[in-house]
C-alpha positions as CSV (number, residue, x, y, z in Angstrom):
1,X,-13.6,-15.5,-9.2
2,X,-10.2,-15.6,-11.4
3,X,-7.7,-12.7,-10.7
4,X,-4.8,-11.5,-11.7
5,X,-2.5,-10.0,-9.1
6,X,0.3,-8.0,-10.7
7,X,2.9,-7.4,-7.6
8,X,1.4,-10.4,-5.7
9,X,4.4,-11.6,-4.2
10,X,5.2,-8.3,-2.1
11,X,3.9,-8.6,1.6
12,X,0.5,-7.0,0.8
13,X,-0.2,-9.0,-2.6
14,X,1.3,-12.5,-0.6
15,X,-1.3,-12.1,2.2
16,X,-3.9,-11.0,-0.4
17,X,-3.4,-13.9,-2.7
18,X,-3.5,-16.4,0.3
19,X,-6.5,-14.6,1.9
20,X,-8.3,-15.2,-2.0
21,X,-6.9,-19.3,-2.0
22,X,-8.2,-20.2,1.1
23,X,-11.9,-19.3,-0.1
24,X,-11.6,-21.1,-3.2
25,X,-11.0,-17.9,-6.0
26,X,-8.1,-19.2,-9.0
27,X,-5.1,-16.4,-8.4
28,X,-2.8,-15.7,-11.4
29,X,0.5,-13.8,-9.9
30,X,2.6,-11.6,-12.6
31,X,6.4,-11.3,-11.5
32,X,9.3,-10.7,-13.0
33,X,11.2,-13.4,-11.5
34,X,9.2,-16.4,-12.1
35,X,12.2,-18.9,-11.7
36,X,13.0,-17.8,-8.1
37,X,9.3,-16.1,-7.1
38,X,7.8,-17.6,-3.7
39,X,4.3,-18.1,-4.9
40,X,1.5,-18.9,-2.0
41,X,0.6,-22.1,-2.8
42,X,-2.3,-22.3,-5.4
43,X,-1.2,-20.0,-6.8
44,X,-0.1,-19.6,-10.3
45,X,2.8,-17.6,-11.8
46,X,2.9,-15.9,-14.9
47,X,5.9,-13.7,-15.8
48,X,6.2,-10.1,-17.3
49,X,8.6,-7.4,-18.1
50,X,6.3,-4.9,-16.0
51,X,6.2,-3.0,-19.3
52,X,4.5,-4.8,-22.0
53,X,1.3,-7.5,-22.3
54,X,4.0,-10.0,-23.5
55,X,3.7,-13.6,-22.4
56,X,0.5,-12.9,-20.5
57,X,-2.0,-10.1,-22.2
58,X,-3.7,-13.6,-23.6
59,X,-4.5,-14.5,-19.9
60,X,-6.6,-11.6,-19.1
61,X,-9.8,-12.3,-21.3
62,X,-9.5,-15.1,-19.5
63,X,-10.0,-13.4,-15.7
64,X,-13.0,-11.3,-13.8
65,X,-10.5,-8.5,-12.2
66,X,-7.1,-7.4,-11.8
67,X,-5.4,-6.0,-8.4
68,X,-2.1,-4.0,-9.8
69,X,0.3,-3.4,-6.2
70,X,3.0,-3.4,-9.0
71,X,5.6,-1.1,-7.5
72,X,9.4,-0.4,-6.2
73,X,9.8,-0.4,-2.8
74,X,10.1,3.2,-1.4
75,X,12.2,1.7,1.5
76,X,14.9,-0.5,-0.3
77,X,17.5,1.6,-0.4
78,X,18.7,5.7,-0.6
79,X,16.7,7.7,-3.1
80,X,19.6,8.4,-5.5
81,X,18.4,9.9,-9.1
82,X,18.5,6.5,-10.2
83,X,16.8,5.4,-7.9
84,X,14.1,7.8,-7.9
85,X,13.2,7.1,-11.8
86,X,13.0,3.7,-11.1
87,X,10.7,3.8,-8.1
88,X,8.3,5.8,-10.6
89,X,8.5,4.4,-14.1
90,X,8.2,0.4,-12.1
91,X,4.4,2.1,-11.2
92,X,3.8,3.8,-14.3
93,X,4.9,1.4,-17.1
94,X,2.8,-1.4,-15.3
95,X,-0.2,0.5,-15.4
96,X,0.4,1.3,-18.8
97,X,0.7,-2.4,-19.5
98,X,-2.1,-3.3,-17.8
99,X,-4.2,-0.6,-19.0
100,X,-3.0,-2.1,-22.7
101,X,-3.8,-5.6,-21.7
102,X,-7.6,-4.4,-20.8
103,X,-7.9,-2.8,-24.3
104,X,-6.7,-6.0,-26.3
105,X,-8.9,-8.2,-23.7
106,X,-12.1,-9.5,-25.2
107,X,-13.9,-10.1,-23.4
108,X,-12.5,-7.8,-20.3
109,X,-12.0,-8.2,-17.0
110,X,-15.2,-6.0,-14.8
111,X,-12.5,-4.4,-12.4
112,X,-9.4,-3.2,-12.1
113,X,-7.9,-3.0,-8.2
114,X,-5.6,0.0,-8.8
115,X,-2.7,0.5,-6.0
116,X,-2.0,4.3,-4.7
117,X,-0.3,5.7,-1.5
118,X,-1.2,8.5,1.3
119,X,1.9,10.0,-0.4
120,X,-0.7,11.3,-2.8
121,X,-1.8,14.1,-0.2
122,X,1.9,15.2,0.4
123,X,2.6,16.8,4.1
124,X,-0.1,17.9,6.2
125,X,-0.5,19.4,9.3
126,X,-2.8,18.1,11.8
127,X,-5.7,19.0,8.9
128,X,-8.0,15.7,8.3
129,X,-7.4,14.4,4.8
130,X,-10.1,12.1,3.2
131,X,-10.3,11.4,-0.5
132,X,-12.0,14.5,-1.7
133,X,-8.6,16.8,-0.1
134,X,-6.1,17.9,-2.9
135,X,-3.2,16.3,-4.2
136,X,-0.1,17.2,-2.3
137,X,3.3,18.4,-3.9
138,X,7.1,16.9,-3.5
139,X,8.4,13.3,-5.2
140,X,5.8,10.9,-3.2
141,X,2.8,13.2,-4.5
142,X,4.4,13.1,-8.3
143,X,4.8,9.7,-7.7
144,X,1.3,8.5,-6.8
145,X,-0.6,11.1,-9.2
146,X,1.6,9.2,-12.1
147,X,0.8,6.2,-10.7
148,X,-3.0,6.7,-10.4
149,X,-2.8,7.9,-14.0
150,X,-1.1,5.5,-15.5
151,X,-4.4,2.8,-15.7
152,X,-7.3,5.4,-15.7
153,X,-7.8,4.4,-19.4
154,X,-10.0,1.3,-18.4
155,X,-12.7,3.4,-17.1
156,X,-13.5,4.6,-20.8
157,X,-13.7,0.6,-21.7
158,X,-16.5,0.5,-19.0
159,X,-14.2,-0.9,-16.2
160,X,-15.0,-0.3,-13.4
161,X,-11.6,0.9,-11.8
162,X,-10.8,1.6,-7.9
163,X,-7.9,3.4,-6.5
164,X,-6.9,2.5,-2.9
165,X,-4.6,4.8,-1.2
166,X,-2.8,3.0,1.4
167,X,-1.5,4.2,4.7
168,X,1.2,2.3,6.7
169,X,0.4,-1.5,6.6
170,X,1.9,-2.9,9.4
171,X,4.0,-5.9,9.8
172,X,6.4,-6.9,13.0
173,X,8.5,-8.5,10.1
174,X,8.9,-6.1,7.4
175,X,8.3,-2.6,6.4
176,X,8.0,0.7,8.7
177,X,6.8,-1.0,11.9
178,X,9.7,-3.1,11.6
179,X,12.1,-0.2,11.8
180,X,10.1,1.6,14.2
181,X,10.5,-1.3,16.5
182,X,14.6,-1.7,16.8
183,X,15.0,1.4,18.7
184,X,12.5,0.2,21.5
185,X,13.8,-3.2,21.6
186,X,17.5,-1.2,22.4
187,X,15.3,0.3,25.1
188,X,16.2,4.2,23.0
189,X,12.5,4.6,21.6
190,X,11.3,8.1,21.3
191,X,9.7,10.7,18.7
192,X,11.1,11.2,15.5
193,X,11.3,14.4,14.8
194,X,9.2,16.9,16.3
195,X,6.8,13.6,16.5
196,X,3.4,15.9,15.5
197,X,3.7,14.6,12.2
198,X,0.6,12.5,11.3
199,X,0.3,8.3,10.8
200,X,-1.9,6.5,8.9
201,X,-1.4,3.2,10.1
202,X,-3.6,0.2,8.6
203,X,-3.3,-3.1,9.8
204,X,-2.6,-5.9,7.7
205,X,-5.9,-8.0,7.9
206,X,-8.0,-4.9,7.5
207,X,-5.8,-3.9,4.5
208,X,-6.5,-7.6,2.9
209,X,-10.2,-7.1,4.0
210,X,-10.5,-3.7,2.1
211,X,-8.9,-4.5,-1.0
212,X,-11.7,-7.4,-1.0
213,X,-14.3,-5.4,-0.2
214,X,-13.5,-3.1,-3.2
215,X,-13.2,-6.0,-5.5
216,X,-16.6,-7.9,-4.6
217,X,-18.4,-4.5,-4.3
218,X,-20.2,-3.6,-7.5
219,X,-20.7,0.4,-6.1
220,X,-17.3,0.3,-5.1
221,X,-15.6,3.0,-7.8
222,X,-12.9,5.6,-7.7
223,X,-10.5,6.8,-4.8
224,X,-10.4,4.7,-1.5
225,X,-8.6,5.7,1.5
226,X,-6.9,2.3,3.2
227,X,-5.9,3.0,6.7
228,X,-7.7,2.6,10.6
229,X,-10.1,5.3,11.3
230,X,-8.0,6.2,14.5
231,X,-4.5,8.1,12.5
232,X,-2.1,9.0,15.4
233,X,0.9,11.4,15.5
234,X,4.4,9.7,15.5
235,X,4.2,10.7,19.3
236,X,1.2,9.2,20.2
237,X,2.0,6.1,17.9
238,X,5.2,5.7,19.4
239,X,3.6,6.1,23.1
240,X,1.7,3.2,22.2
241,X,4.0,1.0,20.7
242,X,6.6,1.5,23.9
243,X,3.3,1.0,25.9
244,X,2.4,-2.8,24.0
245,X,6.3,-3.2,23.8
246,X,7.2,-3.0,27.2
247,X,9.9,-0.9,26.6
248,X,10.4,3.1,27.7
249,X,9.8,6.2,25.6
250,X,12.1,8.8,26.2
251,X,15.1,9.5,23.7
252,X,13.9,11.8,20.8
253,X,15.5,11.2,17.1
254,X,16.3,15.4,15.8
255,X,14.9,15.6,12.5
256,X,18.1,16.7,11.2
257,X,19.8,13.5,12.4
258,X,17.4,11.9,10.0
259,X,17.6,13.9,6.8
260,X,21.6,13.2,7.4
261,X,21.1,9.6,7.8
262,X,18.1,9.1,5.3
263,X,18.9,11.8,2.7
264,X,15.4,12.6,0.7
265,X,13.9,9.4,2.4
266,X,13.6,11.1,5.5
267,X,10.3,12.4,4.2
268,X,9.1,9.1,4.8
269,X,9.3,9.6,8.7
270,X,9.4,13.4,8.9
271,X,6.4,13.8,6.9
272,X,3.0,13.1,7.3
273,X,-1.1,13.1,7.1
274,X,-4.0,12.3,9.4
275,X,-5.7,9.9,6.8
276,X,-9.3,9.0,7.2
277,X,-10.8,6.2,5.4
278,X,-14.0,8.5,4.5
279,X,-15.6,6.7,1.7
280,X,-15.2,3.0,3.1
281,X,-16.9,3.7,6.0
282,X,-19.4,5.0,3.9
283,X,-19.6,2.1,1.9
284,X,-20.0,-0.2,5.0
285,X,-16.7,-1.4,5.6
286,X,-15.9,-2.6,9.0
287,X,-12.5,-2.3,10.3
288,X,-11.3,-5.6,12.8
289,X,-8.7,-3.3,14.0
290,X,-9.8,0.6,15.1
291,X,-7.3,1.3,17.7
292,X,-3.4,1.6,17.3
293,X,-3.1,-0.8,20.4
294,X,-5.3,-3.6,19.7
295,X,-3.9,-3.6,16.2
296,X,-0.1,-3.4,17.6
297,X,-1.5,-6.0,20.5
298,X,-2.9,-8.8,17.8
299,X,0.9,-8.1,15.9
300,X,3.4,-8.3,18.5
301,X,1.7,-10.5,21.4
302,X,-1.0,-12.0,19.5
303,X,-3.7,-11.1,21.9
């Protein structure tokens, strides 16, 4: 299979691209910084403004399907007003670029990979949420409805087109598990906020594993939920992650201590949903990983 990967050299497109290299599919990655881009080796760069088809809308007649993770991190830095517009308009204007590059394409590519977030869902309590609850409200929920809109024009070429909402992928070396971490490794771990908040964790292999699933599955179509069938409260995730650590679990973190810190990002820890992955199980999709702890296990001690 040929693919273009647009985002591929974040942590989720990297270990997706390698995971495609290894079993012999060509992987085109578009970035924006193809002079200094660390490209999985195989792999072939191809830059873009994240806007427009330029310098690579030619490519895609060429390709069977197109994963699009093309997003600002939410995590890189204080959501300022700046900020904020970029973190939307990088996930909207490359959708809309892509969406244009599928409508000059002939022929097309037969599926689109489209990238969402739990964020869709906004803040629940401990209600379940699988892909048939309702969009949420605050920024994250604007952001990801925007987001998913932004390439639903391929489905009236005949693409087929799947959204995957992602939970928390976890990594010991980047992202939330990474800052979860530092406070148990200073032996001050504890809840953060009133901890009851819900987490939909996902680990990285099973994340990998679903996107391909979705791509090589011709009744794969519409919204996916990506994350472990097992979502845990902060408290209960945090319980286990002292437990595999070694390390106590004691000190709480107020949840106004956070919105001081944080600002607006707080929501990001403060916030949450009990995320079920409804519709891949449905489909057949086996997770490796069910449990926070064997997941957390394979991570941090590699057993």
């Amino acid at each position: 299979m040929r693919i273009i990967v647009a985002g591929g050299t974040g942590f989720i497109g990297s270990s997706l691209t390698k995971s495609l290299l290894v079993e012999g599919h060509q992987v085109w990655i578009l970035t924006r910084n193809l002079q200094t881009a660390r490209l999985a080796e195989g792999a072939r760069g191809v830059g873009w403004d994240g806007r427009t088809t330029t310098g690579w809308g030619e490519l895609v007649s060429q390709v069977d399907a197109i994963v699009n993770l093309a997003g600002e991190s939410l995590g890189a830095g204080p959501w300022t007003g700046v900020r904020k517009t970029w973190i939307l308009s990088s996930r909207v204007e490359s959708g809309k670029a892509i969406s244009a590059a599928f409508r000059q394409a002939n022929p097309r590519p037969k599926v689109l990979i489209q990238a969402s977030a739990v964020g869709f869902y906004g803040p629940h309590d401990d209600e379940p949420v699988t892909e048939e609850s309702a969009p949420g409200r605050g920024f994250l929920a604007e952001v990801c409805r925007a987001w998913e809109a932004s390439s639903q024009p391929v489905e009236e070429l005949g693409v087929r087109r799947v959204v995957i909402r992602t939970g928390v992928v976890l990594s010991k070396d980047e992202g939330a598990l990474q800052r979860m971490m530092l406070p148990f490794k200073l032996f001050t771990g504890g809840p953060l906020g009133n901890g009851k908040q819900g987490l939909p964790w996902i680990h990285p292999a099973d994340e990998v594993a679903g996107i391909r699933f979705l791509l090589e599955n011709e009744k794969a179509h519409g919204v996916f939920n990506l994350s472990a069938p097992e979502p845990l409260s902060n408290t209960d995730f945090g319980r286990v992650l002292a437990k595999v650590m070694r390390r106590p679990y004691w000190l709480p973190v107020p949840a106004f201590a956070l919105r001081l810190l944080l600002g607006e990002m707080s929501t990001l820890v403060l916030e949450g949903q009990y995320m079920l992955p409804k519709r891949l199980q449905e489909l057949g999709f086996r997770f490796r990983f069910e449990t926070a702890e064997a997941a957390l296990r394979d991570l941090l001690t590699g057993q």
